[in-house]
N, C-alpha and C positions, 0 to 999 in steps of 0.2 A: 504494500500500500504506500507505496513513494510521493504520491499526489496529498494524502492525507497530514494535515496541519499538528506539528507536536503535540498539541493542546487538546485532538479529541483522536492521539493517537492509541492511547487505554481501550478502546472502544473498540467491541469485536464486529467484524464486517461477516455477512455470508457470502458475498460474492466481493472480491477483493475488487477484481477487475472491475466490476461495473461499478463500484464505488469510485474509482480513478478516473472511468468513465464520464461519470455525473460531477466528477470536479471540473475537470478539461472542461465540460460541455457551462459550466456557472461561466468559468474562467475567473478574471479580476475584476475583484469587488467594484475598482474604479469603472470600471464597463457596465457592471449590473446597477451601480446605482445612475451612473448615464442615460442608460435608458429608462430605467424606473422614472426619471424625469420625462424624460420625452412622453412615456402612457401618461403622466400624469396632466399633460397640458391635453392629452385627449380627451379626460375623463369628462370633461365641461362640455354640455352642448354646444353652448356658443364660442365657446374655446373651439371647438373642433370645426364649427362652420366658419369662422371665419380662414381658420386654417385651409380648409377645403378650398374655399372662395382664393383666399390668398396664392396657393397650389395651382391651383386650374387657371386663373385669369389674372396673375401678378407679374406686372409691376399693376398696384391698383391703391387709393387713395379712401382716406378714409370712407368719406362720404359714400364711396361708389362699393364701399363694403357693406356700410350700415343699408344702402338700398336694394342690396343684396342678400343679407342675411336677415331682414328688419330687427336688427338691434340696433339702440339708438349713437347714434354719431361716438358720444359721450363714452357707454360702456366697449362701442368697437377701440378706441383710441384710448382705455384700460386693456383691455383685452392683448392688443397693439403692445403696450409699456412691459407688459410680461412677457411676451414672446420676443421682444427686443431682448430682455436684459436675460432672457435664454439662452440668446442667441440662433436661437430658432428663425426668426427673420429680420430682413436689415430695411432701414429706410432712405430710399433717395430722393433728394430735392430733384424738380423740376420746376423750376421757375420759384412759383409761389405754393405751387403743390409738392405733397411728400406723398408718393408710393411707395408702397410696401410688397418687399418678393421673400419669397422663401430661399434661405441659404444655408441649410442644415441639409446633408445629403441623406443620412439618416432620416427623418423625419420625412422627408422626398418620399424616399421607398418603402417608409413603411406605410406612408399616406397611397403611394402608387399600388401595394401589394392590397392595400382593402379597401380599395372602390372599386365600386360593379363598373363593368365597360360602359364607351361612353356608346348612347343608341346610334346605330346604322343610318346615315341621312337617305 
């Protein structure tokens, strides 16, 4: 059991291997609580729509989020300050406007892996 951590080394295993297995497969904590972050900005509806929204038609501005997801200007541009300081997405000026794109690849594919296709025109 070479995988397993001094500290619950006392600890009898029935299958060695797949105990070494199930560690490789955690890997490093800094990873798992990574993404533990990233589900957790999904777990919010409107967290997750305007991600969606942001995803599919970003670079895109406040306004044209809130009239998109109808959530109000206010709580999209909260919404917005937390996925910024995530790092999840970044914002560019355009003149007088700021649009917002998604720049977490991570978050890309795992937004990409669980949406239904898009309909057949």
């Amino acid at each position: 059991m070479h995988l397993v951590p001094e500290s619950r080394a006392h600890r009898r295993a029935i299958d060695e291997h797949t105990v070494c297995e199930a560690i490789e497969g955690i890997g490093d904590a800094a990873r798992v609580n990574e993404w533990a972050a990233r589900f957790s900005l999904l777990g919010e509806p409107n967290r997750l729509s305007v991600l969606l929204a942001v995803h599919r038609a970003g670079p895109i501005a406040v306004s044209d989020l809130s009239l998109a997801t109808g959530i109000s200007d206010t709580s999209v541009s909260q919404i917005l300050r937390l996925l910024r300081a995530s790092g999840t997405v970044t914002a560019d000026k355009d003149g007088r406007v700021v649009r917002y794109r998604l720049t977490d690849p991570g978050m890309a594919a795992l937004l990409d892996s669980s949406l239904p296709p898009e309909p057949a025109a």
